[in-house]
Each structure stands twice: as structure tokens, then as C-alpha cells.
C-alpha positions as CSV (number, residue, x, y, z in Angstrom):
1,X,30.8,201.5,32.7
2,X,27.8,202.7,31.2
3,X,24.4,204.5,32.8
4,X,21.0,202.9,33.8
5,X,18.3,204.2,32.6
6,X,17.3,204.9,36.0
7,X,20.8,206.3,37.5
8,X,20.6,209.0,39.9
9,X,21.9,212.1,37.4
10,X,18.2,211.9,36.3
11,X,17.3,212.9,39.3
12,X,18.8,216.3,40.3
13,X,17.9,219.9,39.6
14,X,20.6,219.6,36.9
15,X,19.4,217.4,34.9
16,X,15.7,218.9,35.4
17,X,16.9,222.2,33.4
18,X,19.4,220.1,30.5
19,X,15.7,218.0,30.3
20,X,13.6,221.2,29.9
21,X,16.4,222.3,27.5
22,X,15.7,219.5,25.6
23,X,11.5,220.0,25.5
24,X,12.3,223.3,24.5
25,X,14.1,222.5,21.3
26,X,17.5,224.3,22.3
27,X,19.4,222.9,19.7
28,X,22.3,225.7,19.8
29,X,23.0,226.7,22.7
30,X,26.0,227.1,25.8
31,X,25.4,225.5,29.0
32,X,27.9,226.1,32.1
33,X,27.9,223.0,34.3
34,X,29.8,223.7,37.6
35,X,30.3,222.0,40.8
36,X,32.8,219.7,42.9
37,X,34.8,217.2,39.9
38,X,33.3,213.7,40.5
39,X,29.9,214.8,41.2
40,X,28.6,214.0,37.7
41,X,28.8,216.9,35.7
42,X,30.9,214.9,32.8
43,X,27.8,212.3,32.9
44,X,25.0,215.0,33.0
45,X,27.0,216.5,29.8
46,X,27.3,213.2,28.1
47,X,23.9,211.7,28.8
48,X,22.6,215.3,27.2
49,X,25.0,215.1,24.2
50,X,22.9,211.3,24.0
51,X,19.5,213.0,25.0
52,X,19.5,215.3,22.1
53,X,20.7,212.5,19.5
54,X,18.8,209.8,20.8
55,X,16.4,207.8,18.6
56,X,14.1,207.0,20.9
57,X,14.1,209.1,24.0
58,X,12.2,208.5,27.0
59,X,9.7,210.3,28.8
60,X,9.6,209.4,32.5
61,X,6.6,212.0,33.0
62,X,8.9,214.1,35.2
63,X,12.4,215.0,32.9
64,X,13.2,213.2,29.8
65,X,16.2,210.9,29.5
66,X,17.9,208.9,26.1
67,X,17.1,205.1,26.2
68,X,20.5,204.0,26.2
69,X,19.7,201.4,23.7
70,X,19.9,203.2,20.5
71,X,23.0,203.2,18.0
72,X,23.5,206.8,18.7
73,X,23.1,206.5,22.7
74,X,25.6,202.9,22.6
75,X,28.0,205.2,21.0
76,X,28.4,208.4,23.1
77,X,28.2,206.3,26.1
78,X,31.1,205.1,24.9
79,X,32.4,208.3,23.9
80,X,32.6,206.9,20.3
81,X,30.6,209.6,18.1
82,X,31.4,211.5,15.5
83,X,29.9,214.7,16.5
84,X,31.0,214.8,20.2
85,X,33.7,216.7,20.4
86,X,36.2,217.1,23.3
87,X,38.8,219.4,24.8
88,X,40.3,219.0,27.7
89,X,43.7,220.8,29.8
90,X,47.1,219.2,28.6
91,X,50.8,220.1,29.4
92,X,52.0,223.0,27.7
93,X,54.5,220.7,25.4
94,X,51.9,219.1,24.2
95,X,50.2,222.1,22.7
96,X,50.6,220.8,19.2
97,X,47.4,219.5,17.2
98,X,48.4,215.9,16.8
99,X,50.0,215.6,20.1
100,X,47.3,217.2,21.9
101,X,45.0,215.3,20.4
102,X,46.7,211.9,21.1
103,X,46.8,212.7,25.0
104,X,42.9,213.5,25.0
105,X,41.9,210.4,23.4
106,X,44.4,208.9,26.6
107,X,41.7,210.6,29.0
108,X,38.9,210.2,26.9
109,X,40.0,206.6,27.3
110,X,40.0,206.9,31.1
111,X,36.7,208.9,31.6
112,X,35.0,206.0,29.3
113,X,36.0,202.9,32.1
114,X,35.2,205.3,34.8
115,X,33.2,208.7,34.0
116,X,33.6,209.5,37.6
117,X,37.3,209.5,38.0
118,X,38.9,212.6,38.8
119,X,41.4,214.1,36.1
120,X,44.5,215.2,38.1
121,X,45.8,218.7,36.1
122,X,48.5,220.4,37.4
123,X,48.7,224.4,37.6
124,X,51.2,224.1,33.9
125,X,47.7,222.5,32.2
126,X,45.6,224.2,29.9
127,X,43.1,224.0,26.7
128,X,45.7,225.1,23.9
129,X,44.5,227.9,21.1
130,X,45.7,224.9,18.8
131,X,43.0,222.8,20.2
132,X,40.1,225.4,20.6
133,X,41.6,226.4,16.5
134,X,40.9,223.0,15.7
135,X,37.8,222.6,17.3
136,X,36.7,226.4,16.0
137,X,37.3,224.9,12.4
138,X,35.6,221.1,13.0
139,X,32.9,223.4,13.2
140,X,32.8,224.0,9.6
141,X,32.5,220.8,8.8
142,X,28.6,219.2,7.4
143,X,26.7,217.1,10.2
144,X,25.8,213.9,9.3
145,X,22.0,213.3,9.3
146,X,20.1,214.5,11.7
147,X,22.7,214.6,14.4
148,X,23.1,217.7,17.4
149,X,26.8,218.6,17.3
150,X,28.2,218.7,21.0
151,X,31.3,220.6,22.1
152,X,32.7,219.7,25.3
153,X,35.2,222.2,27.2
154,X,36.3,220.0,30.4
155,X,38.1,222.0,33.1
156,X,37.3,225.4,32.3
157,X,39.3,227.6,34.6
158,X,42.4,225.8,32.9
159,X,41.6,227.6,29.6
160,X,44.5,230.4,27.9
161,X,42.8,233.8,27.1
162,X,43.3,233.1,24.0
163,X,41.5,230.1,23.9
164,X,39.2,231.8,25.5
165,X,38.7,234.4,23.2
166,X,38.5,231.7,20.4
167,X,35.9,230.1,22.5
168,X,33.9,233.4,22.6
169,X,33.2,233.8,19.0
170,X,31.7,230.3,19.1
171,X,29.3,231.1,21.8
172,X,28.7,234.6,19.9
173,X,27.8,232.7,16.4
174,X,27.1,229.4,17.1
175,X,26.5,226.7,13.9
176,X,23.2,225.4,13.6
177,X,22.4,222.1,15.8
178,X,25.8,222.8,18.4
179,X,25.4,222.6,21.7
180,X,28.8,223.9,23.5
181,X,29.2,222.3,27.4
182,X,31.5,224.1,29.4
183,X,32.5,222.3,32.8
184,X,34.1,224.1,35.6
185,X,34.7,223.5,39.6
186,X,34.1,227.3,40.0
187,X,32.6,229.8,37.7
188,X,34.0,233.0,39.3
189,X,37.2,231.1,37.9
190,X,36.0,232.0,34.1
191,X,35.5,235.3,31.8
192,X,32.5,237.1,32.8
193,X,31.9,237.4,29.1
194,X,31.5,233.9,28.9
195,X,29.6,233.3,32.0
196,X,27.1,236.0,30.6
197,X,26.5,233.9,27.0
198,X,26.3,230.6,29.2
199,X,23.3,229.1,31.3
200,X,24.7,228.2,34.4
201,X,23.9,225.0,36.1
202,X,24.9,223.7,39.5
203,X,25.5,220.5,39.4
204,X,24.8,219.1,43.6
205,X,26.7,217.0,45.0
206,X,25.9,213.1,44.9
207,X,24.4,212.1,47.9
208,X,25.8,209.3,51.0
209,X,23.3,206.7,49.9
210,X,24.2,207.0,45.7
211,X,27.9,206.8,46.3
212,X,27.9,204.0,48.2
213,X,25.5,202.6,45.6
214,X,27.8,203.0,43.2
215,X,30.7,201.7,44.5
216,X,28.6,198.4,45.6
217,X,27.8,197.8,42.1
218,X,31.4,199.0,40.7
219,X,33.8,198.1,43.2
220,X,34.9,194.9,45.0
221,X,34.0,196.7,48.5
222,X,32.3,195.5,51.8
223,X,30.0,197.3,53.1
224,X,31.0,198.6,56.0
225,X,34.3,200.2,53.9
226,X,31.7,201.5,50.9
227,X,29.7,203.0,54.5
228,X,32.6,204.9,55.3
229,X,34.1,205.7,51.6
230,X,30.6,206.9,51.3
231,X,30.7,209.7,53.8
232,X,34.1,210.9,53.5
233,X,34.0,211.6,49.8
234,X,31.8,214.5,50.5
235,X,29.6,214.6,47.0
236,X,32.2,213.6,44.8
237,X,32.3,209.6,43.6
238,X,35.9,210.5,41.9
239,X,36.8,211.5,45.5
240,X,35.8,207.9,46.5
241,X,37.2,206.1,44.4
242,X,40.4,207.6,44.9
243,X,40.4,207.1,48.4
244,X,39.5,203.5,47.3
245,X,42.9,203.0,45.4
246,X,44.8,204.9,47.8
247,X,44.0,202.9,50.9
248,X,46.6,200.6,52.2
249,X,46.0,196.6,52.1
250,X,45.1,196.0,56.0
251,X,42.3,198.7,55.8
252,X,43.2,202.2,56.5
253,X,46.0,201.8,58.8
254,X,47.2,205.0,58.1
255,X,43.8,206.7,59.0
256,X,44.1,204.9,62.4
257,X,47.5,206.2,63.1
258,X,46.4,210.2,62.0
259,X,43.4,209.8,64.0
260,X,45.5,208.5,67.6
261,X,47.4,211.4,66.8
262,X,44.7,213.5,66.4
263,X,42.8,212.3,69.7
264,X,46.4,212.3,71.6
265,X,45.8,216.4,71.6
266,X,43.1,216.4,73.5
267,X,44.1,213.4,76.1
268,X,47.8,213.3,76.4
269,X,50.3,216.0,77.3
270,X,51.9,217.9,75.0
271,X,55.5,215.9,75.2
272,X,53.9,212.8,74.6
273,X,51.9,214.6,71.5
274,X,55.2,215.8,70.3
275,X,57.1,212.5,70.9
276,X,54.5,210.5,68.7
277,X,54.5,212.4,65.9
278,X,58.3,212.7,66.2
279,X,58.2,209.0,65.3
280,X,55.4,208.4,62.6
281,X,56.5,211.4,60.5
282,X,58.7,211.6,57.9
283,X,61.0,214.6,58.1
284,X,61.0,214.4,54.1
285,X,58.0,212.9,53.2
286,X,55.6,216.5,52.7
287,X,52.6,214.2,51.4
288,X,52.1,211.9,54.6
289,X,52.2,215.5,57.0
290,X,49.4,217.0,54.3
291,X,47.4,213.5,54.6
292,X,47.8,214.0,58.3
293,X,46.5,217.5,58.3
294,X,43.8,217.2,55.9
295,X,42.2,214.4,58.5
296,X,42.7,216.7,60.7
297,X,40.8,219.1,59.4
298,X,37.4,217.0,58.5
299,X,37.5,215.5,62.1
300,X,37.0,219.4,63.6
301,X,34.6,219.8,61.6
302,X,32.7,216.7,62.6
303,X,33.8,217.2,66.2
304,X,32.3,220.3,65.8
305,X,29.0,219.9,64.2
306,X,28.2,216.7,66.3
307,X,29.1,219.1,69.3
308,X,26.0,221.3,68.3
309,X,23.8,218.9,66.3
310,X,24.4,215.6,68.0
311,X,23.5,214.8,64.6
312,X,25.6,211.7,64.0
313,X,24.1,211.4,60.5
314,X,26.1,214.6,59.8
315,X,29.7,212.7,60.5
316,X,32.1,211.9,57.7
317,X,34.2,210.1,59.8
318,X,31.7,207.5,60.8
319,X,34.1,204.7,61.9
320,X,35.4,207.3,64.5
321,X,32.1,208.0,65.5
322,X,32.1,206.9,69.2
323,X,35.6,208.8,69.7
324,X,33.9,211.9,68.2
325,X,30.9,211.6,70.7
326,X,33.5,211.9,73.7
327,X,35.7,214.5,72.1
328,X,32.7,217.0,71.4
329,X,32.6,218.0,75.1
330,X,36.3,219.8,73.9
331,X,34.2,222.2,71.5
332,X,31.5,223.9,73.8
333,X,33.2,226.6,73.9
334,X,31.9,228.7,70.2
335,X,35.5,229.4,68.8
336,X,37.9,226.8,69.3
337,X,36.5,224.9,66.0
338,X,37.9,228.0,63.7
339,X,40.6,228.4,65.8
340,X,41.9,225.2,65.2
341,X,41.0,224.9,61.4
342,X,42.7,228.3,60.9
343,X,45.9,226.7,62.7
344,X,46.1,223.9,60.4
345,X,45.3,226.1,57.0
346,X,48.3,228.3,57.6
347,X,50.5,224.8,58.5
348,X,49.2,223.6,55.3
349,X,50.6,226.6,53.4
350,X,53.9,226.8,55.6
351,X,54.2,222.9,53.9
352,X,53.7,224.1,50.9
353,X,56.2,227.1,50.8
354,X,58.8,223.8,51.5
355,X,59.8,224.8,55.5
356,X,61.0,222.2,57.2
357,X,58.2,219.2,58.4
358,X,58.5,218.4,61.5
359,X,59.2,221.7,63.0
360,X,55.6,222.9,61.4
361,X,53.7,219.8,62.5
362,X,56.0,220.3,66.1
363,X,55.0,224.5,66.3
364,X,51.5,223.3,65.2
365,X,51.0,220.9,68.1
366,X,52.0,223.0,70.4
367,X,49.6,225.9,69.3
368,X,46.6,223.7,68.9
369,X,47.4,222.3,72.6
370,X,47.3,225.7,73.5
371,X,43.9,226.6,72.2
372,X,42.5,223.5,73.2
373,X,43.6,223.7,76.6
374,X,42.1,227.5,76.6
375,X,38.8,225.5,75.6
């Protein structure tokens, strides 16, 4: 998939700074984009990387963008170009050069069909010293014509000190014509002595009305199920499109099922609560009581705000919408909403510390009964 000229990234506050960036002939320089993965941040990185080596950039009277028509933009739109360079986290047995190289040109691969999609990176991950080395000395190397050398650093807060420290001296004494792009979900997650040689830039999340855009012109959706895609991917188009690919084939049974559960604490007795989720959960299946919980959690907080808004625009969970209406009456009074959420966070880490299911989801239902019937 490849950018309009006239895609949304052009539009944000983001994009206003990389442009002024640009008019102001920063041509070594280290910019920090942060924000929720799947928002954009890998395109505003790559669409600057083409910016500064375009051939024939455009001036829209408000920011500057690349054409996307030149040689230079075709290829680092395709993530094809000789002086965009990438790192990204990998398994620690992969740390050597060659095999950590192989493995980022598998999710180079992955980010060039979809520049959205979210890069799953478990807690082992991280940008080698072998990699930031090899970048470090790349660096040495001659630049071909006239080109603006990019360094990309994707997933920050999974970088080694060490790397780190290589990465410092980089941003210290930068080459001539290198840009360095550091992406991060949070920058209190980095070095302050890297956050201090970087401009930081908040990269918003993408709003209702562009994701669904998107996935209309991407994905084989309807509308109604782009609608409500839309809304619960909160900013992030990766988010989306997993929840896309991880819907069942009749719809989103499963949804249904967490959401009768979900409504059955407010209407039915607490047996009858108990009894149900007795039956649809797993005792070993930890990922369908998570799923569960994490609906959970997003319906209080649209129960919630609609409660005090009556703002049905504000609802993630639009296809519950008329169910959410009724249940609001539950949350006049001011504390149940954080009682409830704080219930289910401390569930959520009871699941993850491996206790047994049920008899979390069981102690769980029988607090939240409690606070709702307090309500």
C-alpha cells in the first residue's frame, strides 16, 4: 500500500513541524516521534525520509509533502532505498549481524504491505549493540548524490543501554545530511539524555472518520463493520486491523457473548451471573477471560461517559449503543465507574500472575455485583 498525496498524515500537528523541519533546511537532525503504535508515526517517518529526498516536492500552501511520483519517493515508499536505514527490536538469539539483519528485512517486508500493522514484540525483544554497531559504521560510508541519509530506530523503549549509548554518540556528532528518527509509544520510556538531543513530536491519534476511510479503501469491509472497527480501535489503524483479522466468521459472536455477560451484572442475580460465565469460560484458556475483561473495561467507560455526556458520538462500542443508553442509569452515582475499572485491573493482573480462571472471573463477579448493587 502506498500514500496519496492527499492522505490524512499531512494533516496533523506532526507533520506541520517534520514540514517546517523541512523549509528550514534541517538536514542533520534527531526527531522523537511518540504516540499510540498504528497511529502513523512509521508513515510520518517514511513520507519525511521521501520529503527530504524528493525531486520534486510539493507545496500545498499550508505544509510541504513529497509527490510520490519521483524515483526517489517510488522507492522509500517501498522501503527500497539505499540511504534509509532501519533498526528495529528482535529476539535476543538473533543478535548477530547477519541474522538480525535477515529478520528486519522479514518486518520491513510486513510494514511495506501494510505500514499500519502493529509489530507484536515481546518483553525478550530489543535493538542489539550489533545492530546500532552496524548501523554506527554504515554511517561512514559516502552518500550517493545528493541524497539525505535517514536512520530509523522503531520501538525505542526496546533499546539495550548499550545500544543506547551507541545511539548517543550519533545524536552527539551527527554525519552531514542524516536525519536519525526515533519512534517510541512513550518517551518517559527512553534516556533523558536522548530525549534532551531529540525534538519530540506527538504523533495524535487518527481520527473515527480516517480509519474507517482507510479500511473502506483497504479492506473487503461493509460498512456498518468498518463503523464499528472505526470506533473501537481508539486512534490506532493497526489496532483495527487487528481486530479485523481476529473477528470470527459469523461477525463478532464472541463480542455478543462478552457483552450478555457484561449486561447480565446489572439485570440478573448473581447465581445466574455466575452460572453463565461458568459455562462460556474456559478454565484453561487465559486469553478468552483477558478478551472478556478488556470489553469489559471499554463498555464502563462508555457506560460512563454517555452517563454524563449523553454524548453518543463519544461511544466505542457503537453497535451496543441502545443497551448502553439503558445501562447509564446504573452510573449516576460519581464512583462506581472507577470502582469497577479498578476491579477488573487487579483481575487482569491476578490472570497474569497464572491463578486459577474461573475462580478470578467467579471472585470478580461477585465484587462488581456488589458495587453495582451499592450504585
Amino acid at each position: 500500500m502506498t500514500l496519496s498525496s492527499n492522505f490524512f498524515i499531512y494533516s496533523t500537528r506532526a507533520w506541520q513541524i517534520l514540514s517546517n523541519a523541512y523549509k528550514q533546511e534541517k538536514s542533520s537532525s534527531t526527531f522523537l516521534l511518540y504516540g499510540k503504535e498504528g497511529s502513523g508515526r512509521w508513515l510520518h517517518a517514511v513520507a519525511f525520509t521521501a520529503l527530504m529526498n524528493c525531486e520534486n516536492p510539493q507545496d500545498t500552501g499550508t505544509v510541504m509533502i513529497p509527490c510520490h511520483e519521483c524515483r526517489n519517493c517510488l522507492n522509500i515508499f517501498h522501503l527500497n532505498f539505499e540511504s534509509l536505514k532501519i533498526a528495529l527490536p528482535i529476539p535476543p538469539h538473533e543478535n548477530k549481524v547477519e541474522n538480525a539483519i535477515d529478520l528486519t528485512n522479514e518486518y520491513i517486508a510486513l510494514k511495506k504491505d501494510e505500514p499500519f500493522a502493529v509489530l507484536k514484540a515481546s518483553k525478550s525483544t530489543n535493538i542489539s549493540i550489533a545492530l546500532a554497531r552496524e548501523i554506527k559504521k554504515s554511517l561512514g560510508m559516502r552518500i550517493e548524490g545528493n541524497d539525505t541519509r535517514v536512520v530509523l530506530f522503531y520501538k525505542m523503549e526496546r533499546m539495550r543501554h548499550d545500544s543506547a549509548d551507541a545511539l548517543l554518540k550519533m545524536i552527539e556528532e551527527p554525519p552531514a545530511k542524516t536525519i536519525i528518527m526515533l519512534i517510541a509509544d512513550n518517551i518517559d520510556s527512553l534516556l533523558p539524555t536522548i530525549q534532551s538531543r531529540a525534538q519530540k513530536i506527538k504523533v495524535p491519534p487518527v481520527k473515527v472518520e480516517d480509519i474507517k476511510s482507510y479500511l473502506l479503501d483497504n479492506y473487503d469491509l461493509t460498512e456498518k463493520k468498518a463503523e464499528l472497527v472505526s470506533r473501537l480501535a481508539e486512534g490506532s489503524i493497526g489496532d483495527a486491523i487487528d481486530l479485523i483479522e481476529g473477528s470470527s466468521e459469523d461477525g463478532h459472536s464472541d463480542r455478543a457473548v462478552n457483552f450478555l455477560l457484561f449486561k447480565s451484572l446489572f439485570l440478573d442475580t448473581g447465581a445466574e451471573t455466575l452460572s453463565r460465565m461458568n459455562e462460556m469460560i474456559s478454565a484453561r484458556d487465559k486469553s478468552i477471560a483477558i478478551d472478556l475483561l478488556t470489553l469489559w473495561q471499554h463498555l464502563i467507560r462508555d457506560v460512563a461517559r454517555y452517563a454524563v455526556t449523553s454524548d453518543e458520538a463519544e461511544i466505542s462500542n457503537i453497535d451496543f449503543l441502545s443497551d448502553i443508553r439503558s445501562l447509564s442509569s446504573y452510573f449516576n452515582r460519581k464512583n462506581l465507574a472507577s470502582e469497577l475499572a479498578e476491579s477488573i485491573k487487579f483481575t487482569l493482573a491476578d490472570l497474569n500472575r497464572n491463578v486459577h480462571i474461573q475462580g478470578a472471573l467467579m471472585a470478580l463477579v461477585l465484587k462488581m455485583k456488589a458495587s453495582i448493587a451499592g450504585a
